[in-house]
DRENLUMTI-957238 format. One record per atom (N, C-alpha, C): residue in one letter; x, y, z; atom name. Coordinates in steps of 0.1 Angstrom, whole numbers, plus 2048, in hexadecimal, padded with zeros to 3 digits. Layout:
N
R  code  east  north   up  site
R     a     X      Y    Z    CA
...
//
This chain:
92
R  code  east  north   up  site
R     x   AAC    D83  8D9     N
R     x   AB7    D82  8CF    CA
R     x   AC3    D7B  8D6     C
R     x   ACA    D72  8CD     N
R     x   AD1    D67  8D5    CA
R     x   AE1    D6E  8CC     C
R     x   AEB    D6D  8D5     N
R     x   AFC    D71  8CD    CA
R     x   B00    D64  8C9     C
R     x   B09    D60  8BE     N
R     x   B0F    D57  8BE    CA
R     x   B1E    D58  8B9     C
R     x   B29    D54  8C2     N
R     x   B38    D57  8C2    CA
R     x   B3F    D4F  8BE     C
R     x   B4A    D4F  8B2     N
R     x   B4D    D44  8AE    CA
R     x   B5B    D47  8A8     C
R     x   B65    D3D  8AA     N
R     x   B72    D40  8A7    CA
R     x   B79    D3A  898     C
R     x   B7C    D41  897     N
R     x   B81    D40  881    CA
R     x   B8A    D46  880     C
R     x   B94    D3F  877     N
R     x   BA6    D40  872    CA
R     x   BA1    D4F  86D     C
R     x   BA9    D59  86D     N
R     x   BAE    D67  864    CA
R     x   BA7    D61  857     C
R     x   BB3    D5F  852     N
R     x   BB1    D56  841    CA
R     x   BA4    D54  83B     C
R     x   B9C    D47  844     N
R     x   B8B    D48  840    CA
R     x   B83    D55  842     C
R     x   B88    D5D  849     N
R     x   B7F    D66  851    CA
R     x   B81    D73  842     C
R     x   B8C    D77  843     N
R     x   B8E    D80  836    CA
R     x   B8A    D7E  829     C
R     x   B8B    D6F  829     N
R     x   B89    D6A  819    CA
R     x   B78    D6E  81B     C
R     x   B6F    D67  822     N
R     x   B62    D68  826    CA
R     x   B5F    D76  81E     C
R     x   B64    D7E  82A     N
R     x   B60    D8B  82B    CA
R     x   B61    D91  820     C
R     x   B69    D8D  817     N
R     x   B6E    D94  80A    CA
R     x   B62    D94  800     C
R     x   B61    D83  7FE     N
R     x   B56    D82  7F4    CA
R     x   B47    D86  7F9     C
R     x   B40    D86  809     N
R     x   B3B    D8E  80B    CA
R     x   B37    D9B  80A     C
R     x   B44    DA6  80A     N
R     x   B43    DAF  807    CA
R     x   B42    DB3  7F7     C
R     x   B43    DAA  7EF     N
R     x   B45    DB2  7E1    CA
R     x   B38    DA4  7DB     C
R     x   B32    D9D  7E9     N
R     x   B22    D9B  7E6    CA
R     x   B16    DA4  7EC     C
R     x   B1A    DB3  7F5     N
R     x   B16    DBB  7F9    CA
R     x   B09    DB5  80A     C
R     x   B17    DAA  80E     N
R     x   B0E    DA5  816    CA
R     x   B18    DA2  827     C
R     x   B17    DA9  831     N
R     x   B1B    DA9  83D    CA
R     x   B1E    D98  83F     C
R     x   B2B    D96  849     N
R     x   B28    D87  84E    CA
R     x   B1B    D86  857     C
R     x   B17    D90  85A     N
R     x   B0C    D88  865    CA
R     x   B02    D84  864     C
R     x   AFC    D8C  853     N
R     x   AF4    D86  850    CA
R     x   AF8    D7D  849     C
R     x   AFF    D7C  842     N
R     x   B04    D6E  839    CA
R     x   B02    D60  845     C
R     x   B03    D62  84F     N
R     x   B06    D55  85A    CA
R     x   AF8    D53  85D     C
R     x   AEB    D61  85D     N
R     x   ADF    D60  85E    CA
R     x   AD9    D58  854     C
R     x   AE0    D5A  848     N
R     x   AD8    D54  83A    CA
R     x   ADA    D45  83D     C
R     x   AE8    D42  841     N
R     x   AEA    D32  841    CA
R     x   AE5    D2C  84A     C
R     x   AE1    D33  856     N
R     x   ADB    D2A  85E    CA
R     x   ACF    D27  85A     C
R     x   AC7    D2F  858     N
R     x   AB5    D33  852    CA
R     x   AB6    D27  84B     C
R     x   AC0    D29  840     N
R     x   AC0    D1A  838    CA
R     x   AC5    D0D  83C     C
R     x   AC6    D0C  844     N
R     x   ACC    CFF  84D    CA
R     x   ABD    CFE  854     C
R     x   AB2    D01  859     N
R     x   AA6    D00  85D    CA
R     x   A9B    CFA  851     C
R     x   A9E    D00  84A     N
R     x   A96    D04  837    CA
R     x   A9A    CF3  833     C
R     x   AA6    CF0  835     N
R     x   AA9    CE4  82D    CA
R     x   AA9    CD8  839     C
R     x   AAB    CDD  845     N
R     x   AAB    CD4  84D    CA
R     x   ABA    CCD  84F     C
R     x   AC4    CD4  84D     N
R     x   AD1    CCE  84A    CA
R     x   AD9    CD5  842     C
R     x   AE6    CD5  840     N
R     x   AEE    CDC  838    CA
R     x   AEC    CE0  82B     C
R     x   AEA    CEE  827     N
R     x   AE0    CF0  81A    CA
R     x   AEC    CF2  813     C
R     x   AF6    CE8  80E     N
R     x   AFE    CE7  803    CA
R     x   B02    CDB  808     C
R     x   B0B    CD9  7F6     N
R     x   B14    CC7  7FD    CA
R     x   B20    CCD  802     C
R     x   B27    CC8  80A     N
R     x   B31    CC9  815    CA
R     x   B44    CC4  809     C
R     x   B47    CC8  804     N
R     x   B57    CC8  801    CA
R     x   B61    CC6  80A     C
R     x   B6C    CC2  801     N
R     x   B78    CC2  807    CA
R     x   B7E    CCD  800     C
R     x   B89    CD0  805     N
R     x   B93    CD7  800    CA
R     x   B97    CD9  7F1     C
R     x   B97    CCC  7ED     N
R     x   B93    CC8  7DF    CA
R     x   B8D    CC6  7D7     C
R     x   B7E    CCC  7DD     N
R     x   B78    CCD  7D6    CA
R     x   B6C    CC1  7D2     C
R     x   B70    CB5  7DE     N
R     x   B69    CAA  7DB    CA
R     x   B5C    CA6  7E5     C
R     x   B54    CA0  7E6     N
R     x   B50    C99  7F1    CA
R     x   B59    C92  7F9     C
R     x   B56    C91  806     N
R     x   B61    C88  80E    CA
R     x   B59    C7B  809     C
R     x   B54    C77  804     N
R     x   B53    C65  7FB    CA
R     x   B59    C67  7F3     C
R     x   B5B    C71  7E8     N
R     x   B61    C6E  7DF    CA
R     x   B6F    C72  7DC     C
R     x   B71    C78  7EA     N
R     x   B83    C7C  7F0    CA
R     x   B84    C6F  7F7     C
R     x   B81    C63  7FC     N
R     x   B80    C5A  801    CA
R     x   B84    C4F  7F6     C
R     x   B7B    C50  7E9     N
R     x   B79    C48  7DB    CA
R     x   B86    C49  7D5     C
R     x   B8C    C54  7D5     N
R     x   B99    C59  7CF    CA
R     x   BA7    C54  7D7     C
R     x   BA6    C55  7E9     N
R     x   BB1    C52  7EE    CA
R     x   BAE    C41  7EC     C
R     x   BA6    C3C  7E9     N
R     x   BA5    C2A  7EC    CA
R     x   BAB    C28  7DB     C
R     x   BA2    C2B  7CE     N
R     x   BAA    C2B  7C3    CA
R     x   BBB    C2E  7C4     C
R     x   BC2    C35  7C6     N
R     x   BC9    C3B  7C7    CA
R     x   BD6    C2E  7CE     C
R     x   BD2    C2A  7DA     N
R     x   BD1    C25  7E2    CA
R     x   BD5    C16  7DC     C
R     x   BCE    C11  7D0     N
R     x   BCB    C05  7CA    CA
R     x   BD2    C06  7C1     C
R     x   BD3    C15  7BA     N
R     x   BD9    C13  7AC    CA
R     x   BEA    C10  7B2     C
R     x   BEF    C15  7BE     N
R     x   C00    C15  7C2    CA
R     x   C04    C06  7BF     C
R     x   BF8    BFD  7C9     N
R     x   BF5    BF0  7C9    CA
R     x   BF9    BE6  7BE     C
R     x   BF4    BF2  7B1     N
R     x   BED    BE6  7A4    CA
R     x   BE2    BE2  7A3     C
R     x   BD5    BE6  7A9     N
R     x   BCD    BE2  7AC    CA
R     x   BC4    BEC  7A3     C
R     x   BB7    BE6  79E     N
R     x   BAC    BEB  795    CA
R     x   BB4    BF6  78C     C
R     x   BBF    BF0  781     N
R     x   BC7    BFB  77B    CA
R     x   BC7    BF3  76D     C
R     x   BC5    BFA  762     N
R     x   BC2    BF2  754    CA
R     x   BD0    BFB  74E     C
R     x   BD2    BF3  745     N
R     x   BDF    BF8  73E    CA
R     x   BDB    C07  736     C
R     x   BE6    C0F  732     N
R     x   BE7    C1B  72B    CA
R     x   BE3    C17  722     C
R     x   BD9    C21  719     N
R     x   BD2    C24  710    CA
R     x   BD7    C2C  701     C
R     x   BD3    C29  6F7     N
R     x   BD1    C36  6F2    CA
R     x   BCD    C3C  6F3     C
R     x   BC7    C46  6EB     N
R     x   BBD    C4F  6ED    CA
R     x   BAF    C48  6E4     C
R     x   BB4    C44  6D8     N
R     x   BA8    C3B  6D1    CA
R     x   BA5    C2E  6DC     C
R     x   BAD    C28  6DE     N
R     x   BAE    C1A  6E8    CA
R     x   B9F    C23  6F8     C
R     x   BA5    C2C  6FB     N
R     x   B9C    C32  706    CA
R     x   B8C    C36  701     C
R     x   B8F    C3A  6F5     N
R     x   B80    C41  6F5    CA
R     x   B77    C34  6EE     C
R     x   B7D    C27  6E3     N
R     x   B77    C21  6E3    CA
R     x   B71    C19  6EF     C
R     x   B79    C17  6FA     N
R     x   B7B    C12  70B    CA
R     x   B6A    C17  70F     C
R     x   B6B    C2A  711     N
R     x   B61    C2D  711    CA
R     x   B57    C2B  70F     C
R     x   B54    C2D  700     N
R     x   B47    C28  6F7    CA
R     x   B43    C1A  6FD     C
R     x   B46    C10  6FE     N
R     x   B47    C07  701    CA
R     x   B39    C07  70F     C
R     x   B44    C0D  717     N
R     x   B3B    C0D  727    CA
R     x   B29    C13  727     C
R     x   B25    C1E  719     N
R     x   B1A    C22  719    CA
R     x   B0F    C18  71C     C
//
């Protein structure tokens, strides 16, 4: 049997523990389950987020848009609402 020791903010560690607990499941096995499944899948058995909730491509897609629109750049004039959804239909 191998230990593994590992250092984590308060903050993640409580929050963890919280929904753990009221999923009636210890951290240690929860860290057992993720690894088993990191073997199983061969690699991280979920997609990876940001903070935001995005992929980092499409937290990448957004800072470069973003980025372009300050510019003027790939930016089409304001819409209606009819003007937009006809827009829409359109692209099908």
């Amino acid at each position: 049997m191998s230990f593994i020791q590992l250092r984590i903010d308060d903050k993640t560690k409580k929050s963890a523990k919280k929904i753990l607990d009221d999923l009636g499941v210890d951290m240690s096995s929860a860290i057992k389950v993720y690894l088993k499944q990191i073997i199983i899948n061969k690699g991280i058995p979920f997609k990876l987020l940001t903070e935001n909730g995005l992929t980092p491509e499409e937290e990448r897609d957004v800072i470069i848009a973003s980025e372009d629109a300050k510019k003027g750049k790939n930016v089409t004039k304001a819409m209606t609402t009819k003007e937009a959804i006809d827009y829409l239909n359109k692209l099908k």
